[in-house]
C-alpha positions in Angstrom: 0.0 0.0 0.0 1.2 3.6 -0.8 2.1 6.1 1.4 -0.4 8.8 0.6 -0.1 13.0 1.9 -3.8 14.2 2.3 -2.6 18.0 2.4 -4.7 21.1 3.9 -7.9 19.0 4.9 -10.3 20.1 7.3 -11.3 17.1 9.6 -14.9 16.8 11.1 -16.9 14.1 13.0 -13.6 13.3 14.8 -13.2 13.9 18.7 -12.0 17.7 18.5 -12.3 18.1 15.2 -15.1 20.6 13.9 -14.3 21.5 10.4 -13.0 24.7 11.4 -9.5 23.7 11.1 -7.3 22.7 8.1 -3.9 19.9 8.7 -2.4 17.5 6.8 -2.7 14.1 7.1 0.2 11.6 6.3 -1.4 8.1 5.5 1.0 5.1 5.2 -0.4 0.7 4.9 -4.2 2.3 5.5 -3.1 3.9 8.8 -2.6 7.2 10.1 1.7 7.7 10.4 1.5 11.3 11.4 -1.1 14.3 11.8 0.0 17.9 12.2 1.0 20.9 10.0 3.2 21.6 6.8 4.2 17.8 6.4 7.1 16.9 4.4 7.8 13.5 3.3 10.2 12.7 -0.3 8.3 9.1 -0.9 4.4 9.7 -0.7 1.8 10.5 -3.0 0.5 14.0 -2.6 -3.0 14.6 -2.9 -3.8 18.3 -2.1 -7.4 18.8 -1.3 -8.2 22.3 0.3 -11.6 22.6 -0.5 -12.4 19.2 1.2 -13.6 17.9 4.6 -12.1 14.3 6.3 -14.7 12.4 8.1 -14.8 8.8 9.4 -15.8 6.6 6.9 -19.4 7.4 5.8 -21.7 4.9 7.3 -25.2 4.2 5.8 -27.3 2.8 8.7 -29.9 1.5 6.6 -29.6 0.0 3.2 -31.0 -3.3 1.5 -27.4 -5.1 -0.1 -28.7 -8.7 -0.6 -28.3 -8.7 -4.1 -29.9 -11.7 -5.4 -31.4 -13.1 -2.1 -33.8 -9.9 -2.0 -36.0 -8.4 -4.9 -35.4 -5.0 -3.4 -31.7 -5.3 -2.7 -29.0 -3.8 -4.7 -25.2 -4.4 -5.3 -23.1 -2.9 -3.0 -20.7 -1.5 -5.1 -23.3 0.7 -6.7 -24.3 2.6 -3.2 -21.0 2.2 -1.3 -17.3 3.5 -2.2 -18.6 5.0 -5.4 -20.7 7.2 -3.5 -18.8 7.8 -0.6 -20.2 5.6 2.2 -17.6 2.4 2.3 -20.0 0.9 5.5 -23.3 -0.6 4.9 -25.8 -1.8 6.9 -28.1 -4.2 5.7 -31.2 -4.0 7.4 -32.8 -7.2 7.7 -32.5 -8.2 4.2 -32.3 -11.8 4.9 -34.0 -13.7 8.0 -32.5 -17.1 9.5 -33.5 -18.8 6.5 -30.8 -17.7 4.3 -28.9 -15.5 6.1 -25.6 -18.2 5.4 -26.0 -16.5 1.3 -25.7 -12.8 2.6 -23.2 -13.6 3.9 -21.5 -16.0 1.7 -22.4 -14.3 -1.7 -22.4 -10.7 -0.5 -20.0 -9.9 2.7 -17.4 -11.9 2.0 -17.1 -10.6 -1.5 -17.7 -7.5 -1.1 -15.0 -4.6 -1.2 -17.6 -2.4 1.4 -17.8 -3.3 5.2 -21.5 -4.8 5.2 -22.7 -4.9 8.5 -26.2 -7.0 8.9 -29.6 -6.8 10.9 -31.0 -10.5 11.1 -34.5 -10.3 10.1 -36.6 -11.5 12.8 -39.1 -13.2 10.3 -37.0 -16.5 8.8 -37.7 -15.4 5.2 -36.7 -12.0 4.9 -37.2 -9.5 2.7 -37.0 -12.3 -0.5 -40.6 -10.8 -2.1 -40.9 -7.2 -0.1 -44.4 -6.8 0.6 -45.5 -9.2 -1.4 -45.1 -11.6 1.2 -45.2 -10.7 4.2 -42.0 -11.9 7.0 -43.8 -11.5 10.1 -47.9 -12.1 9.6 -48.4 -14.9 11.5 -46.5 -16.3 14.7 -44.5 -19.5 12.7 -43.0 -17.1 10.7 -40.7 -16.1 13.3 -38.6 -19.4 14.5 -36.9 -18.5 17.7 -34.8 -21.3 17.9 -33.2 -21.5 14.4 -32.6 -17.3 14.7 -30.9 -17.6 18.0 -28.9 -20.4 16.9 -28.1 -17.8 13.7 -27.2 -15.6 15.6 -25.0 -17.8 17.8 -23.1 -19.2 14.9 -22.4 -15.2 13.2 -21.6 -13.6 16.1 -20.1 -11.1 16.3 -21.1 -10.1 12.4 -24.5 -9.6 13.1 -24.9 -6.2 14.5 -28.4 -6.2 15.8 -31.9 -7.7 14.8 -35.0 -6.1 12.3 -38.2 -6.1 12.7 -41.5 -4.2 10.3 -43.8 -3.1 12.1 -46.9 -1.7 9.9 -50.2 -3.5 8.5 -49.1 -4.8 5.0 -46.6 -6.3 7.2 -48.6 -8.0 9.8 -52.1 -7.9 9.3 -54.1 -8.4 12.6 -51.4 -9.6 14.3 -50.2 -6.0 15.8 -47.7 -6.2 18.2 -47.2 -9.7 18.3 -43.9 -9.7 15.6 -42.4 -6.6 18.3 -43.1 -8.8 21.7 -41.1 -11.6 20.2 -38.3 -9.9 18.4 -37.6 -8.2 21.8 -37.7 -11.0 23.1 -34.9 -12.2 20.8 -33.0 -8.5 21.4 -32.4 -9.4 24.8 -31.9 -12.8 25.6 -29.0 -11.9 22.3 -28.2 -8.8 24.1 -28.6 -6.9 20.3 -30.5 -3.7 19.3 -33.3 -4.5 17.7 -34.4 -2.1 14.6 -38.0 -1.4 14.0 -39.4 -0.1 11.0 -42.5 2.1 11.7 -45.4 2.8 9.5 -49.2 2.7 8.7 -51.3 1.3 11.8 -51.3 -1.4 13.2 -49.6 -1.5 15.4 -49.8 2.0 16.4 -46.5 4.1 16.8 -46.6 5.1 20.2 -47.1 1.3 21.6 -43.7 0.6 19.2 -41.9 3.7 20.7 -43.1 2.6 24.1 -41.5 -1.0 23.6 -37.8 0.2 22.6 -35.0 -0.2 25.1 -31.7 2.4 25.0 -29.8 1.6 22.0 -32.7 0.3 19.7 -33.4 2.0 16.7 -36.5 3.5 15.4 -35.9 3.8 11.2 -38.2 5.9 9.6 -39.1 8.5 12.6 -39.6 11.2 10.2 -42.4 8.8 7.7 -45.3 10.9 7.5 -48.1 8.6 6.6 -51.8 8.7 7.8 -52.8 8.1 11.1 -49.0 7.3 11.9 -46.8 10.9 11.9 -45.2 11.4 15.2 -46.2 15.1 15.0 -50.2 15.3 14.6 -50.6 13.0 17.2 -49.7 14.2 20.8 -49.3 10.7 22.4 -47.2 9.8 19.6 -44.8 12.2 19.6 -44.5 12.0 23.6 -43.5 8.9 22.9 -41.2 10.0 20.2 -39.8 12.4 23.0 -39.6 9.3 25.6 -37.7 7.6 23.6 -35.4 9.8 22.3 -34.2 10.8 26.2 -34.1 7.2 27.3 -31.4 6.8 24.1 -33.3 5.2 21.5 -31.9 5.9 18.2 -33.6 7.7 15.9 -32.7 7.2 12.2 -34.1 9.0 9.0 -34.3 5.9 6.8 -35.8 8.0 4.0 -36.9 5.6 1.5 -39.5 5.3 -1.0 -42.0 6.3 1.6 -40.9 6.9 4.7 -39.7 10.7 4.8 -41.5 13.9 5.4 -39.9 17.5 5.3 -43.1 18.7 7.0 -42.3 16.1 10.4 -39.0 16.5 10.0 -39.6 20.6 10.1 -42.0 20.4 12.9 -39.6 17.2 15.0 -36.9 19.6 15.0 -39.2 23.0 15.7 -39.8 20.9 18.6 -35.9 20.0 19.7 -36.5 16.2 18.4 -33.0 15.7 15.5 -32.4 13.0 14.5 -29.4 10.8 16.0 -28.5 8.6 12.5 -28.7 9.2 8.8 -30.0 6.3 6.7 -31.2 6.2 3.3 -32.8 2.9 2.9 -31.8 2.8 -0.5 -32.7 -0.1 -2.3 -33.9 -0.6 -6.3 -37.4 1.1 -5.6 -35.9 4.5 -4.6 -32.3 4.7 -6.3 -33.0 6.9 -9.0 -35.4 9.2 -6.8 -36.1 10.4 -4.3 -32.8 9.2 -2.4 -30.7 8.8 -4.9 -27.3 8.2 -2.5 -27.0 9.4 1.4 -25.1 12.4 0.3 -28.2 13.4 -1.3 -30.3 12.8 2.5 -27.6 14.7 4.1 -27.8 17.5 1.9 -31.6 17.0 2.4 -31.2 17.1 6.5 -28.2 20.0 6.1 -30.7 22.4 4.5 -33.2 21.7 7.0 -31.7 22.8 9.4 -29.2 20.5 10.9 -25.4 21.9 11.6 -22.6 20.4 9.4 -21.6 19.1 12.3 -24.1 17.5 13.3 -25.2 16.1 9.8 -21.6 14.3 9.5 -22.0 12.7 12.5 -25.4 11.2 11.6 -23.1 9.1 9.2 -20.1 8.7 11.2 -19.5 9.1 15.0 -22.9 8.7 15.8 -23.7 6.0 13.7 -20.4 4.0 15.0 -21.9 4.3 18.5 -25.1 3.2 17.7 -23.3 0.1 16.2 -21.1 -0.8 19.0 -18.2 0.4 16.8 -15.1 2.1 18.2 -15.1 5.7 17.8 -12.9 6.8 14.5 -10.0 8.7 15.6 -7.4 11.3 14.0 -4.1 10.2 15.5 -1.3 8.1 14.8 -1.9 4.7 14.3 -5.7 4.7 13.8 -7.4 3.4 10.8 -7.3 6.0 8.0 -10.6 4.8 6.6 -11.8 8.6 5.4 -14.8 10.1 3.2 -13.2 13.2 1.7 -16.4 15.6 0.8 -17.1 19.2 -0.2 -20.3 21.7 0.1 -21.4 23.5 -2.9 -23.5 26.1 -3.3 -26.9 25.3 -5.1 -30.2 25.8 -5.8 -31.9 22.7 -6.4 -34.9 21.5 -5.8 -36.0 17.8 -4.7 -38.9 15.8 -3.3 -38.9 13.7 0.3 -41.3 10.4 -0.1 -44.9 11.9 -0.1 -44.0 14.3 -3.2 -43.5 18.0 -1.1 -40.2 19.4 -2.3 -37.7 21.2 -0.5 -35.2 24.2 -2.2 -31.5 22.8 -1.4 -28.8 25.7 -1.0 -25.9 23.8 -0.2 -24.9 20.2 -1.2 -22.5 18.1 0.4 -20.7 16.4 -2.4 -18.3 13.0 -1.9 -15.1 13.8 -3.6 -13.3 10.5 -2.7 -12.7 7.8 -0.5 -9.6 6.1 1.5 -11.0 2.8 2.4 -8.7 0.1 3.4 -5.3 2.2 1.8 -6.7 2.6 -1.3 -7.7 6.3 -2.6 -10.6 6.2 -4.9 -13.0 9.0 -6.3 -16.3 9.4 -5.2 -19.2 11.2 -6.9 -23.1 11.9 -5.9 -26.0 9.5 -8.2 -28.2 12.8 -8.2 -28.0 14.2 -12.0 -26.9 17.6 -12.1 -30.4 18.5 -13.3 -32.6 16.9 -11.2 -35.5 18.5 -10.4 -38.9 18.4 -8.6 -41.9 16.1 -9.5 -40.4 12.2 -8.8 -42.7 10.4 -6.2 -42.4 6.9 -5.9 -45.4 5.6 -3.9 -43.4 2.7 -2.6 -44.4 1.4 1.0 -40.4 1.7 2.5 
């Protein structure tokens, strides 16, 4: 691996590292040798990059990667490096009945870190929607999952459950009770995926123990948005103070401006950044998760705060070590930039919001390899794309 000068960065998303500041980084066999100011080395490849940020390695906390064992999934090498976010989590792609091919024909093969959610309901995501994981009690074997579990550990980062009436049917909190269950007899997160009743979102928020994730906490379906609902978004607030994690998950379906205007008029932020990108929402409205940050950025979130949606605070909701900027670390890095703009794009119900400022990938060093990266979003994308989808 080369030795490689990253020359008059500005870090963020690093412990005491804002952005604010501009150093050089000296990179050498995909660690950090040296950090400081006005390096000088006579055998390293130069790369000077004044107009960019260093972050941690993006992370996308939500994304559907089982390519071939899903009908929604989608290669990883079209979502990951190439768009700037080298870690993906799958989430809950496959259940316990082929969870051995996600692995087997996706992680191991792929050049991204794919880290996996165990779908509660054996069969997965195989026919999204079409038929269903979780409507009736067999469909979630508890012994064949925990002994799934048991044999990936520690790969498996947490377990998935739906939660919403295509889902389930008349079975309502019945899929939740169990995959708890499962959470914590495997001491994992569980994620839940929220949408139209039932079960109703305040009895899921109610459920969710510190360090379980909520996806979709911005959706703004009927009879299901955290914010016309005053029980619901108590329980919204409940949740977030005991320390569930809240994640975008934007999706097809699943994200609002208007709730996401009102959650944070109301001090509710979100504490991840997930795109749940998979092939219904790729080409619109999600595009890539530089194009939800951007989305989140011009809402109203800091820069600061946006990056860490995708890096420190995502590593700490997956049990990860926290990234750091000294010698010795890993230098796994998303180089980005923010540009000016005026562009204007749709969340998942068809309302559009004016973006001012983009963040744009640029490149990144995964693994000591240096390797341009580049938003999906076409230059002239503009309002009008609603997918319907039910993600």
């Amino acid at each position: 691996m080369a030795r490689i000068l990253l020359g008059s960065v500005k870090p963020i998303g690093f412990p005491g590292y804002d952005g604010s500041a501009r150093v050089d980084v000296l990179v050498n066999d995909g660690r950090i040798e040296q950090v400081g100011f006005d390096l000088e080395t006579d055998d390293a490849e130069i790369r000077e990059m004044a107009n960019a940020y260093l972050s941690p390695a993006w992370i996308d906390i939500h994304t559907h990667v089982y390519y071939g064992g899903s009908d929604i999934a989608l290669r990883p090498e079209t979502i990951g490096v190439a768009t700037g976010a080298p870690i993906l989590v799958d989430a809950g792609s496959a259940g316990e009945g082929h969870f051995n091919g996600l692995v087997e024909y996706v992680i191991d093969r792929a050049r991204e870190q794919i880290v996996p959610f165990l779908n509660v309901g054996s069969i997965g995501l195989v026919a999204t929607n079409r038929v269903p994981e979780v409507r009736l009690l067999q469909d979630i074997d508890i012994e064949r999952t925990l002994a799934t579990i048991e044999k990936y550990k520690p790969l498996i980062a947490g377990l998935k459950v739906r939660l919403c009436s295509i889902i389930q049917a008349e079975s309502d909190l019945l899929p939740l009770k169990l995959a708890k269950k499962l959470s914590r007899y495997a001491k994992l997160p569980l994620m839940t995926h929220i949408g139209r009743p039932l079960p109703l979102v305040e009895e899921v928020l109610d459920r969710l123990d510190p360090g379980d994730i909520c996806t979709h906490c911005f959706q703004g379906k009927p009879a299901s948005s955290v914010v016309d609902d005053d029980r619901a978004f108590a329980a919204l607030f409940s949740a977030r103070d005991r320390g569930v994690v809240l994640d975008i998950g934007h999706g097809s379906a699943s994200f609002s401006y208007r709730v996401a205007r009102e959650c944070m008029d109301k001090g509710i932020f979100p504490t991840v950044i997930g795109s749940d990108l998979h092939t219904g929402n790729i080409d619109g409205p999600v595009w890539d998760l530089s194009v939800v940050l951007s989305k989140l950025l011009c809402l109203g979130m800091s820069l600061e705060d946006t990056i860490a949606g995708a890096t420190s605070s995502a590593r700490t909701a997956l049990r990860m070590e926290p990234a750091m900027l000294e010698p010795g670390a890993p230098a796994d890095f998303t180089l980005f930039e923010t540009e000016d703009c005026d562009l204007t794009l749709p969340d998942s119900l068809g309302d559009t919001l004016t973006l001012t400022t983009r963040i744009l990938p640029k490149a990144v060093l995964w693994r000591g390899e240096l390797t341009p990266a580049a938003s999906r979003l076409p230059v002239d994308a503009q309002a009008g794309h609603h997918a319907g989808g039910t993600t």
